[in-house]
C-alpha positions as CSV (number, residue, x, y, z in Angstrom):
1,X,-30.1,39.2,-166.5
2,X,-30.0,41.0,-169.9
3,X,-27.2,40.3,-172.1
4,X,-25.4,43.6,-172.9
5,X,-25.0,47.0,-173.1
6,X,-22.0,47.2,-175.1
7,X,-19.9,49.4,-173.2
8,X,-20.6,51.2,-169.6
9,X,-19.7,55.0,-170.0
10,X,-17.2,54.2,-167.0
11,X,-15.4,51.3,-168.9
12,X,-12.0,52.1,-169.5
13,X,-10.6,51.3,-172.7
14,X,-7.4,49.6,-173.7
15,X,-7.0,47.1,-176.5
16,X,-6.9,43.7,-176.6
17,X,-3.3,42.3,-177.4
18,X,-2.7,39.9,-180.1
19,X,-3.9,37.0,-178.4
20,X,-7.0,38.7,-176.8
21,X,-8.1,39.8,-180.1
22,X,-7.9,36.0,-181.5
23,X,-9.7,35.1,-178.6
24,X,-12.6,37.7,-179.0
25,X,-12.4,37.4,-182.6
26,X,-13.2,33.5,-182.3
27,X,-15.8,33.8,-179.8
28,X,-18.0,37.0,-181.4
29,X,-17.8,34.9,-184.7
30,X,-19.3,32.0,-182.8
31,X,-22.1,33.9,-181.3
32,X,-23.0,35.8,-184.5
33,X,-23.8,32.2,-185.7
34,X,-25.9,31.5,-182.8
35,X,-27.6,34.6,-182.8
36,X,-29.4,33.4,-186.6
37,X,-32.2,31.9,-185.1
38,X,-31.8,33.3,-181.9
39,X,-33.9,36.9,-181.0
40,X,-32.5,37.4,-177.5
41,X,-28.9,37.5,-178.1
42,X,-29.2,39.8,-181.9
43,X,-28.6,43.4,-180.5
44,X,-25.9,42.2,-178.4
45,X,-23.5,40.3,-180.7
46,X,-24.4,43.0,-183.4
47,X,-22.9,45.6,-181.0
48,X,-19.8,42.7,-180.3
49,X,-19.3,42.5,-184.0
50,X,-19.1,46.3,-184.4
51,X,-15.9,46.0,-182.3
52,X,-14.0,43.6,-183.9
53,X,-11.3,45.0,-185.9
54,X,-10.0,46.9,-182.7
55,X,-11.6,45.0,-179.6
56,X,-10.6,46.7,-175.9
57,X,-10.9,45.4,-172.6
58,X,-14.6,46.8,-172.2
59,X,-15.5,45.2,-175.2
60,X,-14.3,42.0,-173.7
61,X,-16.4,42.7,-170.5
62,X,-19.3,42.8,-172.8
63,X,-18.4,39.9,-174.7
64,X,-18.3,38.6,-170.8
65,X,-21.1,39.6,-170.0
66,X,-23.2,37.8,-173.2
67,X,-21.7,34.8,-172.0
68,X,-22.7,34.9,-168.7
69,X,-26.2,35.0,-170.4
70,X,-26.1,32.2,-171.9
71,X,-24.8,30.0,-169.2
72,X,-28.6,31.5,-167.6
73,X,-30.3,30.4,-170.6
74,X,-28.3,28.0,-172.8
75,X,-31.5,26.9,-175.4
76,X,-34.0,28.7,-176.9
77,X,-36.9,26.8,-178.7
78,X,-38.3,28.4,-181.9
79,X,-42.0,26.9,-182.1
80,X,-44.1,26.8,-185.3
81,X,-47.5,26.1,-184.7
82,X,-49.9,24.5,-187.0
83,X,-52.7,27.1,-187.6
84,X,-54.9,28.5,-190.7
85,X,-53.3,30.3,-193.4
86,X,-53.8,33.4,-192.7
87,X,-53.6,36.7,-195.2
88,X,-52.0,39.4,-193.1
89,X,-48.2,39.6,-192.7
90,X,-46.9,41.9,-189.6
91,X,-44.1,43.4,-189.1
92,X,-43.3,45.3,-185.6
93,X,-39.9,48.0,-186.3
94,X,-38.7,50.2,-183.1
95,X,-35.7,52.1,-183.4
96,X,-33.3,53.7,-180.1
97,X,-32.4,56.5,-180.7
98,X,-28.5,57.5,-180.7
99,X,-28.3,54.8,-178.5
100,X,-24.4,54.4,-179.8
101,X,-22.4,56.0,-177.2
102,X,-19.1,56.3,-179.5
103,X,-21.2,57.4,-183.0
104,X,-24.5,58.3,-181.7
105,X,-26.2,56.2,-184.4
106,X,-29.6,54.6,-183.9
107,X,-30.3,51.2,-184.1
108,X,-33.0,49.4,-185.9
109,X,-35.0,46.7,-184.7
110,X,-37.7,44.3,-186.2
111,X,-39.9,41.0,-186.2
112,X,-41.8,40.0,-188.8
113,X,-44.6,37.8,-188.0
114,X,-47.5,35.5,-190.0
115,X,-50.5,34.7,-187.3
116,X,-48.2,33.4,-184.5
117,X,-45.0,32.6,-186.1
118,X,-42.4,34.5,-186.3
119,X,-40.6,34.2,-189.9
120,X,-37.9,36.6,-189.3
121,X,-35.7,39.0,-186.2
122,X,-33.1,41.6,-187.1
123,X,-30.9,44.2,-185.4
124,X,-29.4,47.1,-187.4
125,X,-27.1,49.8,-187.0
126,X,-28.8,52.7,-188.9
127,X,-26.3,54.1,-191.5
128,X,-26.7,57.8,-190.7
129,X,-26.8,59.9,-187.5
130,X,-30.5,60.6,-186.6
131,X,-31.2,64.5,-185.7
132,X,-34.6,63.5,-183.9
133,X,-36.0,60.6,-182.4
134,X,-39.0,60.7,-185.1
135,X,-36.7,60.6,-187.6
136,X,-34.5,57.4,-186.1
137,X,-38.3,55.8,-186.0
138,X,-38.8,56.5,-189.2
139,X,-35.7,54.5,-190.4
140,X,-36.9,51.6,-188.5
141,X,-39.9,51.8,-190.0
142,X,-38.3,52.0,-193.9
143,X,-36.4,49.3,-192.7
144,X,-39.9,47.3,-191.8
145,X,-41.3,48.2,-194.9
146,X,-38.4,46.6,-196.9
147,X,-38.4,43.4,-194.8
148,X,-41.8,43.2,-195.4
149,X,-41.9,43.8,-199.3
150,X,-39.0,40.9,-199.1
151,X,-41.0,38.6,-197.4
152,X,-44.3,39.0,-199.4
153,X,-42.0,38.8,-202.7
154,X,-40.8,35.6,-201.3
155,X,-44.3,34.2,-200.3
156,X,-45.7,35.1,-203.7
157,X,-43.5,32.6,-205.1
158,X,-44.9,29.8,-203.5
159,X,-48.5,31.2,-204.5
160,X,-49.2,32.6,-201.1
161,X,-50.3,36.7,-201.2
162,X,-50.9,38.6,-198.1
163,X,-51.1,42.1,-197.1
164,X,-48.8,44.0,-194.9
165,X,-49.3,45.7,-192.3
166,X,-46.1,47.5,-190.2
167,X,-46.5,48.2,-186.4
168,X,-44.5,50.7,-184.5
169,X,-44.9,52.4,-181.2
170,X,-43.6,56.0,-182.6
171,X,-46.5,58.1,-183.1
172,X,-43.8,60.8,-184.7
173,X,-43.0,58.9,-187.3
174,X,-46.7,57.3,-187.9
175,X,-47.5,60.9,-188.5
176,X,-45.0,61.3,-190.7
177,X,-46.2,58.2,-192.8
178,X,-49.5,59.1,-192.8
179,X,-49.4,62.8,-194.0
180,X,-48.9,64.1,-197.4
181,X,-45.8,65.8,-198.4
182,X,-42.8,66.7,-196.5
183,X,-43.7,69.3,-193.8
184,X,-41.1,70.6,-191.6
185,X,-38.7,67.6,-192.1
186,X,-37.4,68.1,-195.8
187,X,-33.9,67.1,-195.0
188,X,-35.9,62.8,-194.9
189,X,-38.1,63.7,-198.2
190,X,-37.2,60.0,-199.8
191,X,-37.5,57.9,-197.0
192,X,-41.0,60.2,-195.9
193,X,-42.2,60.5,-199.3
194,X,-41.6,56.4,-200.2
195,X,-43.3,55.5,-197.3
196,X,-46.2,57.7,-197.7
197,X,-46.5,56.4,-201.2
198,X,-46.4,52.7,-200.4
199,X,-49.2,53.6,-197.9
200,X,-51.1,55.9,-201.1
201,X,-51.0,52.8,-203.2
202,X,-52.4,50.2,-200.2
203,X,-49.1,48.7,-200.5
204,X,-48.6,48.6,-196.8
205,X,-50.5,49.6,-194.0
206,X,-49.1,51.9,-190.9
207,X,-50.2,50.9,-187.5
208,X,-49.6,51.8,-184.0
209,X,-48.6,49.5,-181.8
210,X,-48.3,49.8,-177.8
211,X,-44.5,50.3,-176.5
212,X,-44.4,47.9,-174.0
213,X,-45.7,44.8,-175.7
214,X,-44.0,46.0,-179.1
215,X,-41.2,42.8,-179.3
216,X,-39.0,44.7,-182.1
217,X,-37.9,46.7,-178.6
218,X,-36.0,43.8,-178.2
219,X,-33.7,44.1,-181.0
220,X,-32.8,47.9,-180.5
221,X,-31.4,48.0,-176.9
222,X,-30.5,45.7,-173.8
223,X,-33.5,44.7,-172.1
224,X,-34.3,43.2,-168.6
225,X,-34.1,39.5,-168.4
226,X,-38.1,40.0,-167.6
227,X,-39.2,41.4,-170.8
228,X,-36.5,39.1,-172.6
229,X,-38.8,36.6,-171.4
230,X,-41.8,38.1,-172.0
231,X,-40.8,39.7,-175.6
232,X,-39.5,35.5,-176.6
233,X,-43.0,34.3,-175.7
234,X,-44.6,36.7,-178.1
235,X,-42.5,35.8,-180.9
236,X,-42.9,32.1,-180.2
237,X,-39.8,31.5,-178.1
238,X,-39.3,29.3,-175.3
239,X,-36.6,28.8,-173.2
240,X,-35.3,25.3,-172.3
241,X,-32.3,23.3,-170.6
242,X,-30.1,20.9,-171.6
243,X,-29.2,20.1,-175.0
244,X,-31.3,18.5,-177.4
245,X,-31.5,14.4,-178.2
246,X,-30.0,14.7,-181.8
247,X,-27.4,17.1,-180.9
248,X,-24.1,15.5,-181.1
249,X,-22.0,14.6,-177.7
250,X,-19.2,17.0,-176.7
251,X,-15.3,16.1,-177.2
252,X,-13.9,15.1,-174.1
253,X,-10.6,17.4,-174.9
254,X,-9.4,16.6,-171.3
């Protein structure tokens, strides 16, 4: 099973009392710390988290809902394999588009990845309303571009240089990237213009990826548990059971 959609348009809303909000409050902060180093569970407590100076009964469903999740699949294995050092840094962005059902705003997802390890996973509310499906791509893919200029910063300081090369399944917004000047979007000239000059200057390279293996897909909606699986092994995830030999023994409270 997938772990969220937020809120189902049929949900009806009433806010949590005092105590409900403590108790949603407490848990959403607990799976925003489990969602660091966890990919699968990133789009769903960032919608969680959106809610959480005024949670209501459907956000507690949802909240519900994540939990019953991870009940399915309680451990999830980050592997880094040994291999080469390898010059090329990719980053995979996807954006939904107004996929917010209360603000309409898009969100933005991402992995970065060096050869098969995944280095970094996010999942972003985009700060403006989108007026196109291009141009909600295209702020996942300024997003990417940022990420990626972070992480190649980062690596240059342990004497490591790569190029960068983002990935995204929007052929809109590759377009965009790839043209010169503004054409008929003028309203996106700095984002469209930056990105066209960090591609001018061989900064970055602009890609196309295929949708359905694209894992940043992931991060921008809820998913089937199928292509949870199948987006985790990608990145270098595995699911597992039980809880690991170092990890401390529960309290026996009772």
């Amino acid at each position: 099973t997938e772990p969220l959609q937020a809120r189902a348009d049929d949900d009806i809303e009433e806010e949590l009392d005092l105590d409900g909000k403590t108790a949603y409050q407490s848990l959403s902060a607990r799976l925003n710390s489990l969602s660091m180093d966890r990919a699968d569970l990133q789009f769903a407590v960032k919608e969680l988290m959106r809610k959480m100076s005024a949670p209501t009964t459907a956000d507690l469903r949802a909240l519900k809902r994540v939990a019953r999740y991870i009940v399915g699949a309680p451990r999830v294995v980050q592997l880094f394999r040994w291999q080469k050092r390898l010059n090329k840094l990719i980053v995979y962005g996807d954006s939904d588009f107004a996929g917010c059902q209360t603000t309409r705003k898009s969100t933005s997802g991402g992995a970065a990845m060096w050869g098969a390890n995944t280095l970094k996973t996010w999942s972003k509310i985009q700060g403006v309303v989108a007026l196109s499906t291009g141009e909600a791509e295209l702020g996942a893919i300024v997003k990417s571009s940022t990420e990626a200029l972070g992480l190649k910063s980062l690596l240059s300081d342990f004497g490591i240089w790569v190029v960068l090369a983002v990935k995204s399944d929007a052929s809109a917004a590759i377009g965009m990237v790839k043209r010169q000047g503004l054409g008929k979007v003028r309203h996106l000239a700095v984002a469209d213009l930056w990105t066209q000059q960090r591609r001018a200057t061989g900064e970055i390279q602009y890609e196309k990826t295929d949708g359905l293996t694209n894992p940043a897909d992931m991060m921008t909606k809820s998913v089937g548990g199928d292509k949870i699986s199948q987006f985790l092994v990608s990145l270098g995830f595995q699911k597992r059971g039980g809880r690991h030999r170092l990890t401390p023994a529960l309290a026996n409270n009772n």
